[in-house]
N, C-alpha and C positions, 0 to 999 in steps of 0.2 A: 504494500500500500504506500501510496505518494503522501502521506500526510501531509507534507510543510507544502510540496508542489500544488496541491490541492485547493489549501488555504491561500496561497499568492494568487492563484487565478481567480477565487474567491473573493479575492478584497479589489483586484483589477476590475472584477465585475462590479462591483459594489461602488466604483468610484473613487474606492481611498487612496490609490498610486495606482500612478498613469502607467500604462504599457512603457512609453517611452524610458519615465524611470527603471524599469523592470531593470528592460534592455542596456541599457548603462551600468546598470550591478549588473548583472551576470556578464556585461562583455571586459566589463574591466576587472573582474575577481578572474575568469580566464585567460590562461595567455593566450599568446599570438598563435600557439600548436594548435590548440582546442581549437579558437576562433575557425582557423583554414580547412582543421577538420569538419566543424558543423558546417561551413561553407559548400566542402564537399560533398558530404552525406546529403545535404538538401540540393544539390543540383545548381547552387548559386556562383559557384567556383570551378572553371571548367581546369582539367589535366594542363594545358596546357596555362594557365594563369596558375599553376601549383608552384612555377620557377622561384616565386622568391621566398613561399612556404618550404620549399627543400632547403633553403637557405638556413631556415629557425630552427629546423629536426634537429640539429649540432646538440647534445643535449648540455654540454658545457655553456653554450650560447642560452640556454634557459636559466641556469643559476642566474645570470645579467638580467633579467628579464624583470622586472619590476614589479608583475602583474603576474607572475608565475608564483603559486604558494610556497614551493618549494625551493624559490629564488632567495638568496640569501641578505636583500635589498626588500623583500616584501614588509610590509607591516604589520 
């Protein structure tokens, strides 16, 4: 069960945070991997626009990552 996922969509319906804000927390709690991934997975990102996403897979290049939890510059 999605409990907390459940309750977000619940309050987006309800008027109390905007879709907009949603998408701002989760794009900035994800790095830049995730981000090109979900890009992927939905069809928004084609193979060939992957070029500068092969770039970030570096996973040394994720510690720098600011927006990466597991980066060592996160908050």
């Amino acid at each position: 069960m999605r409990k907390q996922t459940t309750r977000l969509l619940e309050m987006m319906d309800q008027g109390l945070i905007s879709p907009e804000m949603v998408a701002e927390m989760a794009l900035t709690y994800m790095s830049e991997d995730d981000v090109a991934d979900m890009m992927l997975a939905n069809d928004i990102l084609d193979e060939e626009d992957n070029e500068d996403w092969d770039e970030c897979a570096d996973p040394d290049a994720a510690l720098d990552d600011f927006n990466y939890v597991g980066s060592r510059h996160h908050y």
